[in-house]
C-alpha positions as CSV (number, residue, x, y, z in Angstrom):
1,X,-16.8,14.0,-0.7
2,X,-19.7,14.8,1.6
3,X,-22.3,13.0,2.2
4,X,-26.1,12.5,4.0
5,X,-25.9,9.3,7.1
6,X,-29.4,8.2,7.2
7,X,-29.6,5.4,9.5
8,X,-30.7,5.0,13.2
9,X,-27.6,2.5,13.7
10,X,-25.0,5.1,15.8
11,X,-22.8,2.0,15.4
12,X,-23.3,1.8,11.8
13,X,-22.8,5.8,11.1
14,X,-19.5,5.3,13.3
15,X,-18.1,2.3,11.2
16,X,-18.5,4.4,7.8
17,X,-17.4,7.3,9.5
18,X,-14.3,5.5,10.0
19,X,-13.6,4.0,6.4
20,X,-14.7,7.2,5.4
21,X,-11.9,8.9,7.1
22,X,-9.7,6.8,5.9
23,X,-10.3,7.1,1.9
24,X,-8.3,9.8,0.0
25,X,-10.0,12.2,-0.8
26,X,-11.9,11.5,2.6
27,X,-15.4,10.8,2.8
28,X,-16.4,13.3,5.3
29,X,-20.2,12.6,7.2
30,X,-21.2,15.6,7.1
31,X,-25.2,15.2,8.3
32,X,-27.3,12.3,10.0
33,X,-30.8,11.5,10.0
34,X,-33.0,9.0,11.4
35,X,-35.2,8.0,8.9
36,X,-36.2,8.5,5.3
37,X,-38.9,11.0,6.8
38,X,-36.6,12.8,8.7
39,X,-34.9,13.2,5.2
40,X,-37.0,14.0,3.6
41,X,-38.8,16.8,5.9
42,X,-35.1,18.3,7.3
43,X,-33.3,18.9,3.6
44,X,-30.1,19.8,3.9
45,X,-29.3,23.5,2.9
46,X,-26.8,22.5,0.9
47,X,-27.0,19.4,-1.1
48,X,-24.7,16.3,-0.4
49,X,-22.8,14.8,-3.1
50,X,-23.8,11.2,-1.6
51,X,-26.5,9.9,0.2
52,X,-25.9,7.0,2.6
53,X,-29.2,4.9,3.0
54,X,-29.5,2.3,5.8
55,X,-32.9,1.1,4.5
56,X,-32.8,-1.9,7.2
57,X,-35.7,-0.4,9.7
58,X,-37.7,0.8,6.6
59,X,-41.3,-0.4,6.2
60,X,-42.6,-1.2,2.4
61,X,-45.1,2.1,2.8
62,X,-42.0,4.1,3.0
63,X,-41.0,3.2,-0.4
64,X,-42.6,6.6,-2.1
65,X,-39.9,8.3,0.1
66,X,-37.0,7.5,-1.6
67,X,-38.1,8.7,-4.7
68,X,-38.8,11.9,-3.3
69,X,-35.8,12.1,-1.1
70,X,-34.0,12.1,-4.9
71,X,-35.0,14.6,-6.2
72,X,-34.7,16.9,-3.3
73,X,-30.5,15.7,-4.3
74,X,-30.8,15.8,-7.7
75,X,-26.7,15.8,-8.3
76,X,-25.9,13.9,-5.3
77,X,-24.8,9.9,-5.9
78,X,-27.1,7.2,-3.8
79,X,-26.1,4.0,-1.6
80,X,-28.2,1.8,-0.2
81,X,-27.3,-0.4,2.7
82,X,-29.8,-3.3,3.9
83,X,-29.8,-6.1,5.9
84,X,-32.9,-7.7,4.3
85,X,-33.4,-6.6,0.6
86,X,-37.0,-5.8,0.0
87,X,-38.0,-6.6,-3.8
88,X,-40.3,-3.4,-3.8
89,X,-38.3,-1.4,-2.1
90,X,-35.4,-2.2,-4.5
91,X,-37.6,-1.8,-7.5
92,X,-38.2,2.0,-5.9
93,X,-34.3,2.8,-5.2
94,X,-33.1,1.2,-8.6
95,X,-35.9,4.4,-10.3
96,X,-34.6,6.5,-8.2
97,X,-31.1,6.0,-9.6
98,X,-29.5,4.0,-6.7
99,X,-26.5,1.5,-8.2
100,X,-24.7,0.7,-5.4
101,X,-26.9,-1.6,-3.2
102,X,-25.2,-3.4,-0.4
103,X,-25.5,-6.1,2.0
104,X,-24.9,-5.5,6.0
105,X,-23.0,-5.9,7.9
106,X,-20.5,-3.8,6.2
107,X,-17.9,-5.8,4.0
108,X,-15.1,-3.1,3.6
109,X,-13.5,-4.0,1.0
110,X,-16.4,-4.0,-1.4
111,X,-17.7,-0.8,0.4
112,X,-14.6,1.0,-0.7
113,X,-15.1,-0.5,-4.6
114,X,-18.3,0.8,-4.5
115,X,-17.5,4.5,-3.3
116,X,-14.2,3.9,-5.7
117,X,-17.0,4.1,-8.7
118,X,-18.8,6.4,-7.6
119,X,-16.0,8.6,-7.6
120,X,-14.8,8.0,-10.6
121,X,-18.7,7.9,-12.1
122,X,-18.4,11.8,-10.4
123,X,-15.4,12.5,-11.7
124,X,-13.6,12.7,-8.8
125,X,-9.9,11.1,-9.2
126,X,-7.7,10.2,-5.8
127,X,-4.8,12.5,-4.3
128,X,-2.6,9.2,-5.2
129,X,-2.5,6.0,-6.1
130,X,0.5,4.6,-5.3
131,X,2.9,1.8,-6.6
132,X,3.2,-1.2,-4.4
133,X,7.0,-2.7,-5.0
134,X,8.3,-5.9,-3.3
135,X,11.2,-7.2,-2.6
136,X,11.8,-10.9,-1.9
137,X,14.8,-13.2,-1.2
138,X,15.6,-16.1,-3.3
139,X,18.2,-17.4,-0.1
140,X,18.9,-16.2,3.0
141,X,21.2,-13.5,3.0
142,X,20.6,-12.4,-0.7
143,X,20.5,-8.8,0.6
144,X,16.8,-7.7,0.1
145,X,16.4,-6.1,3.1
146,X,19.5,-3.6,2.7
147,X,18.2,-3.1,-0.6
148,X,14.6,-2.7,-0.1
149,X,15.2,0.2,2.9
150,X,18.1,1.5,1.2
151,X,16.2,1.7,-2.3
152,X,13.0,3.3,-0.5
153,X,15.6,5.9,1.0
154,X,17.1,6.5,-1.9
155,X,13.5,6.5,-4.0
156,X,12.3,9.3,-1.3
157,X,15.7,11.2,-1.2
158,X,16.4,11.1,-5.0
159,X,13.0,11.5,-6.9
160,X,11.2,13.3,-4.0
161,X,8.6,10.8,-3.9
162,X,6.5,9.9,0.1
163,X,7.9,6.5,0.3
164,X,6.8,3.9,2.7
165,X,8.6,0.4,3.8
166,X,6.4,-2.1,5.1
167,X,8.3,-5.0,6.9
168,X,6.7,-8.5,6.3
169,X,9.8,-10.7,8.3
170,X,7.2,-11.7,10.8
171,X,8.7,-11.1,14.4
172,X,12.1,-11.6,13.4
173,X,12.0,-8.4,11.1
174,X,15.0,-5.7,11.4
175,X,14.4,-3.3,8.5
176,X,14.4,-0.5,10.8
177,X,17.5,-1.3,11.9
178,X,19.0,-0.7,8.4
179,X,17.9,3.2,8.3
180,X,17.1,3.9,11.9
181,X,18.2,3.9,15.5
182,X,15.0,4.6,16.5
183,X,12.3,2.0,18.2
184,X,9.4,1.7,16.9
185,X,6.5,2.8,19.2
186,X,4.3,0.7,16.9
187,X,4.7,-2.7,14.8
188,X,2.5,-4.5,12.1
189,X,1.0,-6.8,14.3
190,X,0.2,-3.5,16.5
191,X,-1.7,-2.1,13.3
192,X,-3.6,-5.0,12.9
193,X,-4.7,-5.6,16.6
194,X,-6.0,-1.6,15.8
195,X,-7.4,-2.0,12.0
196,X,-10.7,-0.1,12.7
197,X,-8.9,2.6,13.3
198,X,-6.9,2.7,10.1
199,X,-6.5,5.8,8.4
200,X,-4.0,7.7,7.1
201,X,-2.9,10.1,10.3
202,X,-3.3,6.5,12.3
203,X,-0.7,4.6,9.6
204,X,1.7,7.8,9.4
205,X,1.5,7.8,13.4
206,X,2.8,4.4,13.9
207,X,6.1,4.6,11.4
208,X,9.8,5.2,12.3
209,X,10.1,8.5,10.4
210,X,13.6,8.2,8.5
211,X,13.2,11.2,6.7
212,X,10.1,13.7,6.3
213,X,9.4,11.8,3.2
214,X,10.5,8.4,4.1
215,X,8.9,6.1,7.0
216,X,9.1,2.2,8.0
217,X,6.2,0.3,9.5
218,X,8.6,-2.3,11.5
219,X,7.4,-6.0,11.3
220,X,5.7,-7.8,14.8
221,X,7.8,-8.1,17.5
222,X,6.3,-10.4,19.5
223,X,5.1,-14.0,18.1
224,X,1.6,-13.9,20.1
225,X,0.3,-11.0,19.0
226,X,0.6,-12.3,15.3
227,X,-2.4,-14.4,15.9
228,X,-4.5,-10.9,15.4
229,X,-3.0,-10.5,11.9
230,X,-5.2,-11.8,9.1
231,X,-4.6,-11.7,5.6
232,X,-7.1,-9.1,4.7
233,X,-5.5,-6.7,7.0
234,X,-3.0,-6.4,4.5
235,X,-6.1,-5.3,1.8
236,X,-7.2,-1.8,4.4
237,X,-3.2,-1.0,5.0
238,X,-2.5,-1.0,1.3
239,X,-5.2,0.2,0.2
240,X,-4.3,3.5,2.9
241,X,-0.9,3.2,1.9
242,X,-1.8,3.7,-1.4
243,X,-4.2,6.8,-1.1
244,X,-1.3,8.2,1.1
245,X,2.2,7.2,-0.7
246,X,3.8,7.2,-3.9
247,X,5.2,4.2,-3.5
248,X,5.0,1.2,-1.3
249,X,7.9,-1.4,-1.0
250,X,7.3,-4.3,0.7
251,X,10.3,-6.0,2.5
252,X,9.2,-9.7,2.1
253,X,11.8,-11.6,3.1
254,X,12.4,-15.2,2.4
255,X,9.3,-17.3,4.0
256,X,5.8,-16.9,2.4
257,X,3.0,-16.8,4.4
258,X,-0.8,-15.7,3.9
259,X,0.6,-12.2,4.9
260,X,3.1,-12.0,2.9
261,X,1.0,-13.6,-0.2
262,X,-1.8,-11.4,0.5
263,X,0.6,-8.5,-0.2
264,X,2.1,-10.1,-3.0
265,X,-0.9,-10.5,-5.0
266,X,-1.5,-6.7,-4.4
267,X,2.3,-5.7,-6.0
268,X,2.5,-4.1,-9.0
269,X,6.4,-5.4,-9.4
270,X,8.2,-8.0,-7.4
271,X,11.6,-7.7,-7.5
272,X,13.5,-11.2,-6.5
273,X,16.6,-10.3,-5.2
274,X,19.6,-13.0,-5.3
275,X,23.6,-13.5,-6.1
276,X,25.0,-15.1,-9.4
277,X,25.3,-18.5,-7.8
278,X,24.1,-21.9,-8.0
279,X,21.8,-22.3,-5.0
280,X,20.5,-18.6,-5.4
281,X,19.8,-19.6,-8.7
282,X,18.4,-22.8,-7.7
283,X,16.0,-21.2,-5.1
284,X,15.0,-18.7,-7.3
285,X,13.6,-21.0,-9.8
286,X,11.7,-22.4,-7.2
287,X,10.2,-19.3,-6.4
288,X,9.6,-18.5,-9.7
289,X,8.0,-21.4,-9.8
290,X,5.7,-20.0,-7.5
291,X,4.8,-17.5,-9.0
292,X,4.1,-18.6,-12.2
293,X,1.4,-21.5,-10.5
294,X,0.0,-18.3,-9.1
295,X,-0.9,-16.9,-12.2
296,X,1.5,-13.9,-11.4
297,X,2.4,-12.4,-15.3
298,X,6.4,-12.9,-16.0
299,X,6.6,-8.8,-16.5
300,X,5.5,-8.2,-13.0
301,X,8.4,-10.2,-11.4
302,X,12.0,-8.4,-12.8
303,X,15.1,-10.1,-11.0
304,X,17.7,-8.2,-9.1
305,X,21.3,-9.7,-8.9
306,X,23.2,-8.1,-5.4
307,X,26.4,-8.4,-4.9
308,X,27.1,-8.8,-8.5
309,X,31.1,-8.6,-10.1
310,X,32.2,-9.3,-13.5
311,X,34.2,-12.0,-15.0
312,X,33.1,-14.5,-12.8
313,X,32.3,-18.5,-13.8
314,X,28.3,-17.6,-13.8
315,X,27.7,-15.3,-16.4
316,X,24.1,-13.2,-16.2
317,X,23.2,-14.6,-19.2
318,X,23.7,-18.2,-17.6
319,X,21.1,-17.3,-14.9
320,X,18.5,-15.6,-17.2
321,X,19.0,-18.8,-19.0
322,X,18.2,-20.9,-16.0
323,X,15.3,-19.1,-14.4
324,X,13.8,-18.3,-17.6
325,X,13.7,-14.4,-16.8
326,X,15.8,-10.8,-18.0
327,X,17.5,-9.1,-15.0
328,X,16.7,-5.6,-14.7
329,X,19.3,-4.2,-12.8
330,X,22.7,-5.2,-10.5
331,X,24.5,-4.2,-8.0
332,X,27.8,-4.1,-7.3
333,X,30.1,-6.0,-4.6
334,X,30.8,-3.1,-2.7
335,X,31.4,-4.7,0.8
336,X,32.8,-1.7,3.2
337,X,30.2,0.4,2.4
338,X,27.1,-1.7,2.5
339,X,28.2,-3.3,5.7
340,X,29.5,-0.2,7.5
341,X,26.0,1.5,6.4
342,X,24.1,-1.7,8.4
343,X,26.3,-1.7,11.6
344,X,25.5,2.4,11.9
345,X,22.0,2.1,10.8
346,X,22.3,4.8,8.8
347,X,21.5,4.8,4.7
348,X,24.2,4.1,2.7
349,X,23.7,7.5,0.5
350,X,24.0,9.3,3.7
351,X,27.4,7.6,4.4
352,X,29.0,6.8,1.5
353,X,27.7,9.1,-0.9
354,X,30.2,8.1,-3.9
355,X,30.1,4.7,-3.3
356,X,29.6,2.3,-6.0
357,X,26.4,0.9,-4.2
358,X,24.7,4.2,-3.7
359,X,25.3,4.9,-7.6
360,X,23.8,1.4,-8.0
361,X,21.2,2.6,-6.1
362,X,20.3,5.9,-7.6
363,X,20.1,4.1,-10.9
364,X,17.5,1.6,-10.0
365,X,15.2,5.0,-8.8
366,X,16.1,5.9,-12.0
367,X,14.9,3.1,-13.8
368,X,11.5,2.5,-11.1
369,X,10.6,6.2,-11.1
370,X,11.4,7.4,-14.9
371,X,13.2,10.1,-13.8
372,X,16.8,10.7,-14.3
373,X,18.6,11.4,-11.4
374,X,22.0,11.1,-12.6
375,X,21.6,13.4,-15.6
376,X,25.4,14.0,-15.2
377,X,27.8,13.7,-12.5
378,X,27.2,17.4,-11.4
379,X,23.6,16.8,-10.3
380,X,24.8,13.7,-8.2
381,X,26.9,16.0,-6.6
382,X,24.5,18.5,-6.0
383,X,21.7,16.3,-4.5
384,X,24.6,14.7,-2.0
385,X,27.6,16.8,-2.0
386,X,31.0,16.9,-3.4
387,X,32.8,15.1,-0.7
388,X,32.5,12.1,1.0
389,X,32.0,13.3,4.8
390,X,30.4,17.0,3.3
């Protein structure tokens, strides 16, 4: 979308340049002025589809201006951004056919709601908008980190989605490590220390590419520079992630925090990972728990059993039972494979391509993507190759 700046704030037109840039489609600045006058007497040659009004350094006799100034733009969309909201000068705009009036300084996140409907009020509809999918542990060493980077390898790899893996451990975070030898140039906390900045090129710059389709933003590193994180930083790097991404998954990990709740609130399915046993079952009812005093709906959470093997003493009915929720998929027990895929840091489809787990795996994309991608064992074969080491 392009749009008319008319403001004589420089810092201003550079702040909305930036969440501009960082919107998909972008909002691209395309013209400044510095006045309604200005505006008015310099007309674009060709017309913006939004005007951008900073009406804080306009006097009450300049009112007649904006009127005029629309219909020099007839098909162009108008915002108007104050710092003192003049009742005339309201009453003027609001003829004129400006909706979206808002306060400075600049809240983001309602600036982007408000250029969301104007879009849509134009009929202009977003490259993407991704699916945000997180992964929690009910106990330590349930397995949701293998699975999380494993499934968003597989999701990328499988379904040919642009997948990203956002790690929320804090500075004890390793997801990288499951997929990757690489280091990570830059971390969450990194991000967040840089959020004015955020955009998609910025985001895609600071991942560990796994694939060309498949990146991880590793989790802070160092414990003081998580002071700069706030909750709300998770609101612009989703939001990005979402213009930019088919799907996000969210490596949560055990402990919640405002971080990690922040992004929870944000998911579109929470997957609790956890083994059929009593204090996995005991810890995901707690959690549960959680989420229910949240207000989080029961079909947004779907349980995941790891390590799973039949004929045990706990049945999955006995857990469903006990945590008052259907499990949605399993995976199997398959020890060498899982464990030689961590200690090489490389995804298990690449190593073990017939493996039970990678199966597992490619049935859960299946089941999250609604698309098959194990039609029959001969297009398994052709996505990953007939033999093991091929």
């Amino acid at each position: 979308m392009k749009a008319l700046m008319i403001s004589k704030d420089s810092l201003l037109h550079a702040e909305i340049a930036a969440q501009g840039s960082a919107r998909m489609p972008v909002l691209q600045l395309v013209a400044s002025r510095n006045g309604l006058r200005d505006a008015v007497e310099r007309q674009l040659p060709e017309p913006p589809e939004l005007v951008i009004l900073d009406a804080s350094d306009t006097d009450a006799e300049e009112g007649e201006l904006v009127e005029r100034l629309s219909k020099q733009y007839l098909s162009a969309s108008f915002m108007l951004l104050t710092r003192d909201p003049q009742q005339d000068l309201l009453i003027r705009a609001m003829r004129a056919g400006m909706r979206e009036v808002m306060q400075l300084p600049l809240e983001h996140r309602a600036f982007h709601d408000a250029m969301d409907r104007i879009e849509i009020a134009a009929g202009i509809s977003p490259v993407r908008e991704g699916k945000v999918l997180a992964f929690i542990s009910c106990k330590g060493g349930s397995g949701a980190t293998f699975l999380s980077t494993n499934f968003g390898y597989a999701l990328a790899a499988l379904a040919d989605k642009k997948v990203l893996l956002i790690d929320l451990h804090g500075q004890f975070g390793d997801a990288t490590l499951y997929v990757s030898d690489q280091k990570p140039a830059m971390t969450l906390s990194d991000i967040c220390a840089q959020i004015s900045r955020m955009d998609g090129a910025f985001l895609d710059s600071c991942l560990v590419h796994v694939a060309s389709n498949f990146g991880v933003l590793a989790a802070a590193d160092d414990p003081h520079q998580t002071v700069a994180m706030k909750p709300e930083h998770m609101d612009d790097i989703l939001r990005v992630a979402r213009q930019h991404y088919d799907f996000v998954v969210l490596d949560v990990g055990r402990q919640i925090d405002a971080i990690s709740l922040r992004a929870l609130d944000q998911a579109d399915t929470i997957y609790p990972v956890l083994q059929l046993a009593l204090p996995d079952i005991r810890d995901g009812r707690r959690l549960l728990d959680i989420f229910r005093s949240l207000g989080y709906p029961n079909e947004r959470t779907r349980l995941i059993v790891n390590r799973y093997e039949k004929g045990g003493k706990l049945r999955l009915m006995d857990l469903e039972q006990a945590l008052g929720a259907d499990v949605v998929h399993t995976v199997p027990n398959d020890y060498l494979s899982a464990t030689d895929s961590v200690n090489q840091g490389i995804p298990v489809l690449q190593l073990s391509r017939s493996s039970a787990v990678a199966r597992s795996l490619a049935e859960l994309v299946d089941l999250v993507a609604a698309r098959r991608v194990l039609e029959s064992k001969g297009l398994f074969d052709r996505i990953f190759g007939r033999n093991e080491g091929g």
